[in-house]
C-alpha positions as a LaTeX table, in Angstrom:
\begin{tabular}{lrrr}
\hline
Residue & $x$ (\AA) & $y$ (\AA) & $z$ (\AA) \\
\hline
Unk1 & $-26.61$ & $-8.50$ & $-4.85$ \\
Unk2 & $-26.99$ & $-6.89$ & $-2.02$ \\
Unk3 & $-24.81$ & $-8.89$ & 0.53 \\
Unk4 & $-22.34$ & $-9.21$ & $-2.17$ \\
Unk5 & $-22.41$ & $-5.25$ & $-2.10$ \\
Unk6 & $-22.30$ & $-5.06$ & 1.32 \\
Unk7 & $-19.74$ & $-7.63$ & 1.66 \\
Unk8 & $-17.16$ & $-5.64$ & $-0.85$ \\
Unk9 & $-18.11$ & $-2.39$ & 0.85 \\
Unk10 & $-16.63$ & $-3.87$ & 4.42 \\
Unk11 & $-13.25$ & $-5.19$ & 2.18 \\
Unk12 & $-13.04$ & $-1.28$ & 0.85 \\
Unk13 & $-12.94$ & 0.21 & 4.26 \\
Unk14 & $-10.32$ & $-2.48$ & 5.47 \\
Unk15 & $-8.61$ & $-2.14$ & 2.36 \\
Unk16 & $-8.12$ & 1.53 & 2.89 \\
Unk17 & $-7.23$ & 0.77 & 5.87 \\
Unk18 & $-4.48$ & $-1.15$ & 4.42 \\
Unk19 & $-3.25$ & 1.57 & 2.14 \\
Unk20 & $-2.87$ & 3.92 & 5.14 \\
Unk21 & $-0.90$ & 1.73 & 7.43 \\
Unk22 & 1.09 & 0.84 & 4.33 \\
Unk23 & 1.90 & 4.68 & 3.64 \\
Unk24 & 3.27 & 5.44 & 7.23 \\
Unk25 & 5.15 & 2.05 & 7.68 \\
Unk26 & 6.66 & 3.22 & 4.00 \\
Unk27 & 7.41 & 6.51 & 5.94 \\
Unk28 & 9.05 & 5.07 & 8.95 \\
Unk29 & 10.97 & 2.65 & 7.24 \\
Unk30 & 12.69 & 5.20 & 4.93 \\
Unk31 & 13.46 & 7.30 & 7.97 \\
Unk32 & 14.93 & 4.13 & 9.42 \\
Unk33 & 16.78 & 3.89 & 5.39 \\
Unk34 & 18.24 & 7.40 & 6.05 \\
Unk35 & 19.37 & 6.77 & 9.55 \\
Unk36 & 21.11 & 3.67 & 7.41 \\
Unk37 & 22.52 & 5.10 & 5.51 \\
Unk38 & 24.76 & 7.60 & 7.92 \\
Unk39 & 25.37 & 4.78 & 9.28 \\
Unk40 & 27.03 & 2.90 & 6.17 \\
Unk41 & 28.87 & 5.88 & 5.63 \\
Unk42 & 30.52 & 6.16 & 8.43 \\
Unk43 & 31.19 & 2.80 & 8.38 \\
Unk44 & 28.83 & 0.94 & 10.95 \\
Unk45 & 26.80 & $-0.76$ & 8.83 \\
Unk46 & 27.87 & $-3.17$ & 6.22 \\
Unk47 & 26.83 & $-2.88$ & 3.04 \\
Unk48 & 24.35 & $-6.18$ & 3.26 \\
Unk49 & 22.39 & $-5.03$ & 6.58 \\
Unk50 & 22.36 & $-1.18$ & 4.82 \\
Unk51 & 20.42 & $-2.91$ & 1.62 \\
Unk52 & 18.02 & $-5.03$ & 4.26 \\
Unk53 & 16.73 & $-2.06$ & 5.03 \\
Unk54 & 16.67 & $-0.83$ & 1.08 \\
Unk55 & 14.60 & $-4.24$ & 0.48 \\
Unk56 & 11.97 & $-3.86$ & 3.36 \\
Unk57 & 11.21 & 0.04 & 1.90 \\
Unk58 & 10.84 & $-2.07$ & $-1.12$ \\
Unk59 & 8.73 & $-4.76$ & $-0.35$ \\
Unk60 & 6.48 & $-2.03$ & 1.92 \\
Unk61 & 6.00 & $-0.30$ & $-0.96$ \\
Unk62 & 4.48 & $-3.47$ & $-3.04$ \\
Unk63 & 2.24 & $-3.84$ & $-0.51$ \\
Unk64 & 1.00 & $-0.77$ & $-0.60$ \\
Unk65 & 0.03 & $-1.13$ & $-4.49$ \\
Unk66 & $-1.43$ & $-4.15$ & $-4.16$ \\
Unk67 & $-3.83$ & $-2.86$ & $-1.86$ \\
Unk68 & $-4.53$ & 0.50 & $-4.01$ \\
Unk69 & $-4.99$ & $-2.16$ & $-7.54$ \\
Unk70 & $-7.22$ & $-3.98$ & $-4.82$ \\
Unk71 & $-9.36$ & $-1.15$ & $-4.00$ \\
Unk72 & $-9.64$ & $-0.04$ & $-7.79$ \\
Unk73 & $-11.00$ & $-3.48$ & $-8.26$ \\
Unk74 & $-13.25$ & $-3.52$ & $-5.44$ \\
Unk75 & $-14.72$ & $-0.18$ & $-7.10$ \\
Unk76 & $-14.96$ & $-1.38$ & $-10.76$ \\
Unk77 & $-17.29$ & $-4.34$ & $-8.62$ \\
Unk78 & $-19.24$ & $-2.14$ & $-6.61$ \\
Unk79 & $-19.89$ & 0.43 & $-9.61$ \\
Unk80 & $-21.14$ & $-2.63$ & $-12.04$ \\
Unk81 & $-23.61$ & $-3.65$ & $-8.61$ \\
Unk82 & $-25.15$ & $-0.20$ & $-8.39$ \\
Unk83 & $-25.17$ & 0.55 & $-12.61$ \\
Unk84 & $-22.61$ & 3.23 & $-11.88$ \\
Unk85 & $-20.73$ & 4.76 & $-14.86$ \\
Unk86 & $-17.14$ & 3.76 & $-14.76$ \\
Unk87 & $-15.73$ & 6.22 & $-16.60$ \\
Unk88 & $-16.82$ & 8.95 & $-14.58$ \\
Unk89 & $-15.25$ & 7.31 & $-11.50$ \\
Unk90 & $-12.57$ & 7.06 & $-13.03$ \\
Unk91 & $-11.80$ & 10.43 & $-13.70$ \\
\hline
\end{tabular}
């Protein structure tokens, strides 16, 4: 039990990690979305490459859930190794 808890303990800290690289790549891509979309307006940007950009903010995003669903699971696991009331956590 003890390497296991040890073992998710190391995948938490990478996993949050994770969630904040996710959060400013989400940032910098929608700064890139704006600049994008000035762009499409004035007509530089066709409508395809403008929604490109739409899709990566997109697909950042998903990322960035799974790793915060990851990390609530990784909890729930560490809080059933150490007898730790869920609930409580929860809130």
């Amino acid at each position: 039990m003890s390497s296991q808890a040890t073992q998710l303990q190391e995948n938490l800290n990478i996993i949050n990690n994770n969630i904040t690289l996710y959060t400013k790549s989400i940032k910098d891509k929608e700064d890139i979305l704006d600049i994008a979309g000035v762009s499409y307006k004035t007509d530089r940007l066709t409508i395809q490459d403008y929604l490109q950009y739409e899709d990566d903010v997109v697909l950042e995003k998903s990322k960035l859930y799974k790793s915060e669903a990851e990390r609530w699971q990784t909890l729930m696991k560490l809080a059933v190794i150490y007898g730790n009331n869920i609930e409580e956590i929860i809130k």
